[in-house]
C-alpha positions, 0 to 999 in steps of 0.5 A: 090354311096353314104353309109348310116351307124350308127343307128336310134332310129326307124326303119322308120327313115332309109326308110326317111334317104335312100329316102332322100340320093337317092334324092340328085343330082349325087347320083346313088346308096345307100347302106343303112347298117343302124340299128335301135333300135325300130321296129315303122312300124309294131303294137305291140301286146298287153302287148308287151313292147314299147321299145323292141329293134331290131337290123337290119344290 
């Protein structure tokens, strides 16, 4: 089983990071209590700041 903690500065850059730990040779489990500061996988409305920040646990 393999824990991925710490912060991304996107959020698609977890999915990646959790893809990439499962991929790994004897690694049956991930847990992912990763964080990231930009929601980039879902459009902004208009007028909406690009560097609003979302915190996920």
């Amino acid at each position: 089983m393999v824990t991925l903690t710490g912060r991304l500065e996107r959020r698609s850059e977890v999915d990646v990071a959790a893809r990439a730990a499962s991929g790994l040779d004897g690694v049956v489990a991930v847990v992912d209590q990763l964080s990231y500061g930009v929601d980039d996988t879902r459009p902004r409305p208009p007028g909406v700041e690009a560097e609003e920040s979302v915190a996920r646990t």
